[in-house]
N, C-alpha and C positions, 0 to 999 in steps of 0.2 A: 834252234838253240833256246829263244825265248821258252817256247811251251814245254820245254825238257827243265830248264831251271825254275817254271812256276811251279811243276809238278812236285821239284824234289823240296823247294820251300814248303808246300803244302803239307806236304810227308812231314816235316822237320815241325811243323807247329801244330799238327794233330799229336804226333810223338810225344812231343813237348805237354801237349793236354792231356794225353793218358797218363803219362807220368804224373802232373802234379793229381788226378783225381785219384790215381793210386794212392800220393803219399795221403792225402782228404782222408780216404778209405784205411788205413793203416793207421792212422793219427785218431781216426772214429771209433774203431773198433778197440785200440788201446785205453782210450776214455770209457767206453764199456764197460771192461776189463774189470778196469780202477773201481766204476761205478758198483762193479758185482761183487769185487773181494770188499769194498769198503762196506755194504751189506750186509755181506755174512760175518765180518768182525763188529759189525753195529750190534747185530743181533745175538751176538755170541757175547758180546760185551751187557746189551741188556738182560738176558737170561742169565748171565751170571749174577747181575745186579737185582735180578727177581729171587734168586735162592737165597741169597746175603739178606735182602731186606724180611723178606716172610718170613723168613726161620728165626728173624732175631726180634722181628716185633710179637709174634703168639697172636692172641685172641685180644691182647690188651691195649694193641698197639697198631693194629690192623688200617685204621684208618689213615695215619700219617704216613705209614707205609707206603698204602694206595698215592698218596698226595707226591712222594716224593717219586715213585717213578712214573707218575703223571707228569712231574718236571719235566724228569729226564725223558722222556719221550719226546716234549714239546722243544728240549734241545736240540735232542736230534735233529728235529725238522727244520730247526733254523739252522742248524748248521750244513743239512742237504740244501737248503735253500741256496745259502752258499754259495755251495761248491756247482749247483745246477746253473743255475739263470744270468750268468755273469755275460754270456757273448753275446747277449742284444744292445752293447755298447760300443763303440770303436774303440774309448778309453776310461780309467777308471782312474781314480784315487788310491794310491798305495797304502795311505794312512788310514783313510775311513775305510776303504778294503779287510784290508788282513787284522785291523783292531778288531772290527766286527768278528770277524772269523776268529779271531784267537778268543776274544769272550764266549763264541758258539763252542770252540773245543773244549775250552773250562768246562763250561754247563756242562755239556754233555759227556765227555769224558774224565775230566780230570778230578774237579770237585767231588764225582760220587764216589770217585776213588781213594781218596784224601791227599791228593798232590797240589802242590800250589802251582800257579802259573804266571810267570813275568815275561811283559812282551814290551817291545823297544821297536820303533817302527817310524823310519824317515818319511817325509813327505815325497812327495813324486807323482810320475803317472805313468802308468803302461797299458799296453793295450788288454783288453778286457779276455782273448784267449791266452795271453800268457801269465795275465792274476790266476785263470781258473784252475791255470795244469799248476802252478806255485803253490797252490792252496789245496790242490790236491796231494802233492809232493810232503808239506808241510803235514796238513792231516795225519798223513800216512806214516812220518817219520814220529808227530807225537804221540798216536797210537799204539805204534810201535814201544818205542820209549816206557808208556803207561802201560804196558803189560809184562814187559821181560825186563825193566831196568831196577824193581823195587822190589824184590822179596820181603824185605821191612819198610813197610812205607814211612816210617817215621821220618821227617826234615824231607819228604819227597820235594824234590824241586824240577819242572822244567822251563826253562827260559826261551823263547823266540825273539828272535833279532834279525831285523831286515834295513838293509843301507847300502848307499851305491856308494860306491868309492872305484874311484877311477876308471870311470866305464864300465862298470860290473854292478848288479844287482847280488847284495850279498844275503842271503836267508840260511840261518842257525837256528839248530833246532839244539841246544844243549842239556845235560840234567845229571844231574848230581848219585846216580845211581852205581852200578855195582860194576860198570865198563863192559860195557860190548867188544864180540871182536869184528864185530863188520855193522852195517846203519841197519841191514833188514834179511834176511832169509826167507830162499820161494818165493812164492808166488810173490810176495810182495815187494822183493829185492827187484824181480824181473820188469816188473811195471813200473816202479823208481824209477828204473835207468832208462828205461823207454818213452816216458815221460821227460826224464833230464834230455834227449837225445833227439826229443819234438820242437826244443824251444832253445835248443844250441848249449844247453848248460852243462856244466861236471860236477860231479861231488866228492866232496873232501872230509872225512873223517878219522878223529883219532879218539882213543881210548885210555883210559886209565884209571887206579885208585880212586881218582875226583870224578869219574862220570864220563859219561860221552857227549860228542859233541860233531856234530851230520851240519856241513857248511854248503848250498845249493849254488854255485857261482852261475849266473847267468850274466853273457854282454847286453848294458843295456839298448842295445838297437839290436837284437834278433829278431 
């Protein structure tokens, strides 16, 4: 009976190992994902920012041109920084965190765009994998936001706001644009929610004349 029940304990916490290196393996390659579409929208975002700048400077202007999406390159990179090197931590700083990162998405997105950006951000701490998928989530939604929310950019606004209230880490991503009727479409909708669904969270958004507004609820103990 003994060696009949060590066996099937055995079973039951190999089981139990495959399974958590599955969800490892699932939770990896979704970070991937994120990593390859946030890419090819980096680059589709500078290449649009290379046609806009050259065409508008000529031969006269050539040099600041050069200078400004030297900037914006050197953004970029701080804002991969980011989004990359955060899990060599058990926990981070909520404030110093995501403020850094919200001046990384100005730089590199928002400002070359001509939207402003206002961020609100509590103190705290959480652990350094669920800053990075938060920040990926977040990236993703104001990227989103700075591409399909402004047809006129004039008074562009988007706002991040992160605060726990009642066991919940709350992250808003709002903006004063032309109203969405969902947070993201494809490929990018797909990875949102698979991201929200790594680190226990849901999202809530609503729409209208004043803009949208993408709310990330995460418990703070997931």
């Amino acid at each position: 009976m003994s060696a009949i029940g060590s066996g099937s304990t055995d079973h039951v916490v190999r089981s139990q190992h495959i399974v958590s290196l599955d969800d490892q393996s699932r939770d990896w390659e979704l970070v991937l994902r994120e990593s390859h579409h946030r890419m090819k929208n980096t680059l589709t975002l500078l290449g649009a920012s290379v046609r806009r700048d050259f065409s508008r400077a000529g031969t006269r202007d050539m040099s600041g041109a050069v200078d400004r999406f030297e900037r914006r390159i050197v953004a970029f990179g701080r804002l991969y920084q980011l989004l990359s090197d955060s899990d060599d931590m058990s926990a981070v700083s909520v404030e110093a965190f995501f403020e850094n990162l919200c001046e990384a998405i100005s730089g590199a997105v928002l400002e070359p765009a001509g939207i402003r950006c206002e961020a609100a951000v509590e103190s705290g701490t959480l652990p350094a994998s669920q800053c990075h998928r938060l920040a990926l989530m977040l990236t993703e939604l104001v990227t989103n936001a700075a591409k399909h929310a402004f047809p006129n950019k004039s008074g562009a606004l988007i706002r991040i706001e992160i605060a726990n209230r009642d066991g919940d880490w709350l992250c808003t991503v709002a903006d004063n644009g032309i109203g969405a009727t969902g947070p993201l479409q494809g490929t990018g909708s797909r990875i949102l929610e698979g991201l929200a669904r790594s680190i226990h969270a849901r999202l809530q958004g609503e729409a209208g004349q004043g803009g949208t507004r993408v709310t990330i609820v995460m418990p703070a103990a997931a």
